[in-house]
C-alpha positions in Angstrom: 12.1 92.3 -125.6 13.0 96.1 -124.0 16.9 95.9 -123.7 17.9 97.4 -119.6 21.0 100.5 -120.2 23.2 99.8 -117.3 23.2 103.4 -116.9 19.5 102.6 -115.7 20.8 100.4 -113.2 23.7 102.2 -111.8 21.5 105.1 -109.7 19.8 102.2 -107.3 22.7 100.1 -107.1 25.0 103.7 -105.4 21.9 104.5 -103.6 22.2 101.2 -101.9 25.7 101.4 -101.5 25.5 104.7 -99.2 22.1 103.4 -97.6 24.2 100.4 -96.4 26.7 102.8 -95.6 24.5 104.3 -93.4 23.3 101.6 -92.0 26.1 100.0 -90.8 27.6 103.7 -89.4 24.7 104.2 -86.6 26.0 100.3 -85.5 29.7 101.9 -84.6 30.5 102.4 -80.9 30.5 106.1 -81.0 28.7 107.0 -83.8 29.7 110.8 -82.8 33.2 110.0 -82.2 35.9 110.3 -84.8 39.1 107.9 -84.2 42.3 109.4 -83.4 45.9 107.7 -83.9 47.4 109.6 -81.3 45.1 108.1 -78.5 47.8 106.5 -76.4 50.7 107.7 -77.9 53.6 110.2 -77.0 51.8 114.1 -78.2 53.4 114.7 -81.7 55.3 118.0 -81.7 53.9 121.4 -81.3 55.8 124.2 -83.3 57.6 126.4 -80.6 57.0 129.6 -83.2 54.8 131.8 -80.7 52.0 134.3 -81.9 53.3 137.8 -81.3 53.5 139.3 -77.9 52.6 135.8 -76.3 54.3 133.1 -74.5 56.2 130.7 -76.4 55.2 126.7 -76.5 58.1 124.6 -75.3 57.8 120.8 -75.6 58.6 120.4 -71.7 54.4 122.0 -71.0 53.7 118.8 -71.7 55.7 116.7 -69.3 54.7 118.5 -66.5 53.2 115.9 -64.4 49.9 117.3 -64.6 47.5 117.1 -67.3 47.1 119.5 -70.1 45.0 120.5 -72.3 46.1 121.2 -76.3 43.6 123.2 -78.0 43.4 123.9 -81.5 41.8 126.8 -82.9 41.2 130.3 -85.2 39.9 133.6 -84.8 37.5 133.5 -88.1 36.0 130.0 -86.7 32.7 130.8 -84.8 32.7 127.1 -83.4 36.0 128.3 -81.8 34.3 131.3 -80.3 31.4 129.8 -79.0 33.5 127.4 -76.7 36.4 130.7 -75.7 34.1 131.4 -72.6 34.6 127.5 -71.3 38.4 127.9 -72.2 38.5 130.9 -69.9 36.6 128.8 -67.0 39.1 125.8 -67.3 42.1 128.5 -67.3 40.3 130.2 -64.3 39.6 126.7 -62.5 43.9 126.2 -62.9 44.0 124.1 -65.8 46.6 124.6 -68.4 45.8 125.1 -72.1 48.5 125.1 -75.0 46.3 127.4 -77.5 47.3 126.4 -81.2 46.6 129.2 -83.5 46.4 127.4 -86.7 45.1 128.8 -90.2 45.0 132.5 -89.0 46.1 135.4 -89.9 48.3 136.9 -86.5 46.9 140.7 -86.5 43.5 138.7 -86.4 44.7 136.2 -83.6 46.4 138.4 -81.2 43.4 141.0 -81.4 40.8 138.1 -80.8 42.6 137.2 -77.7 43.3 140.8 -76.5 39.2 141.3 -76.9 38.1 138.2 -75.5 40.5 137.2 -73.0 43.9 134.6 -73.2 43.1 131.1 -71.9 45.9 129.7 -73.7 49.4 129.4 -71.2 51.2 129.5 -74.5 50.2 130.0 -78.1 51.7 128.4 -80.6 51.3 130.4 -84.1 51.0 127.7 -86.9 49.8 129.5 -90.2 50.2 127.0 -92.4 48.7 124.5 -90.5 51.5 121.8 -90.0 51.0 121.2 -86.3 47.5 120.7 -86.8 48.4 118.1 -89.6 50.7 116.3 -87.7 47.9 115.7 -84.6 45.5 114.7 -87.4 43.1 117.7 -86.4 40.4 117.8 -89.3 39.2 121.5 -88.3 38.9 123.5 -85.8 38.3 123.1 -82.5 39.5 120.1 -81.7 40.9 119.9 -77.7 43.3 117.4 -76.9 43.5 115.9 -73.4 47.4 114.8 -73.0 48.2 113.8 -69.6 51.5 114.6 -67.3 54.0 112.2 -68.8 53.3 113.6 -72.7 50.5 110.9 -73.9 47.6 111.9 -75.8 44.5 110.1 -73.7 41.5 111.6 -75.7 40.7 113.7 -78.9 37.4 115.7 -79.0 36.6 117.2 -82.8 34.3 120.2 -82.2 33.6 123.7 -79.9 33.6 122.4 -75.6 29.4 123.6 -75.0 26.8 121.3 -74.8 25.6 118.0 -74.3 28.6 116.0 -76.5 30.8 118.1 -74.1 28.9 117.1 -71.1 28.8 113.5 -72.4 32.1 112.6 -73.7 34.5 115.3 -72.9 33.8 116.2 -69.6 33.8 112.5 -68.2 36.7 111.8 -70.2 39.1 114.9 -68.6 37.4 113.9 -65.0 39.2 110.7 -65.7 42.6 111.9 -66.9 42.5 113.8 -63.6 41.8 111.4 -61.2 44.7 109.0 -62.7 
């Protein structure tokens, strides 16, 4: 009788570890979505350090009584640049974005914005990251909506185009401005 190596064994039994893995993931509510502490709590703080030559964050943008939008972003991410045209839009259309330059370089930041155009009513300059940390961002762009007493109401992972935008976001800041 042919003795079995367990290292024979051990390839099927992970590949049916990650195939019920699998399984059960396209069963989640929002398969697309990624869970965020900060849904329904106060907005974690936001360093006040500003990028160069632009306005300053102060913690009181967020208590404003209206809602506001906390994006978080980097000139050498193309997913970043592909949603700057909608971020211009919402800015035009009078909503207020808090810009959070994280990861970056600041000679690359401020000339990114000074080609393409400042949505941002303040931009936070966070080069090592910590802000970004401290919201539980995973990369950018990731937009937070936070409504006008400071609460964090929704967390979208990934650039504002296209149908997830139109699907999730969109409905999602419609809400938070109707309230």
């Amino acid at each position: 009788m042919a003795k079995i190596s367990p290292l024979m064994i051990l390839p099927p039994v992970i590949f049916g570890a990650f195939a019920v893995m699998a399984y059960v993931g396209m069963f989640r509510e929002d398969p697309q979505g990624l869970p965020s502490t900060r849904i329904g709590q106060p907005a974690p703080p936001i360093t006040e350090v500003p990028l160069t030559d632009y306005t300053a964050f102060s913690p009181e943008m967020l208590t404003t009584g209206e809602v506001t939008l906390v994006n978080f972003w980097a000139s050498w991410c193309p997913p970043c640049r592909v949603e700057h045209p909608k971020l211009l839009e919402m800015q035009a259309e009078g909503m207020q974005i808090i810009g959070v330059n994280i990861r970056d370089q600041e000679g690359n930041a401020s000339k990114y914005l000074e080609e393409d155009g400042n949505p941002f009513a303040a931009v936070p300059f966070d080069p090592a990251g910590r802000t970004s940390i401290d919201w539980g961002v995973t990369a950018p762009p990731e937009t937070f909506i936070v409504d006008g007493d400071g609460t964090v109401l929704f967390r979208f992972a990934g650039p504002l185009v296209g149908s997830d935008y139109e699907q999730r976001f969109a409905p999602a800041l419609e809400r938070a401005l109707a309230n």
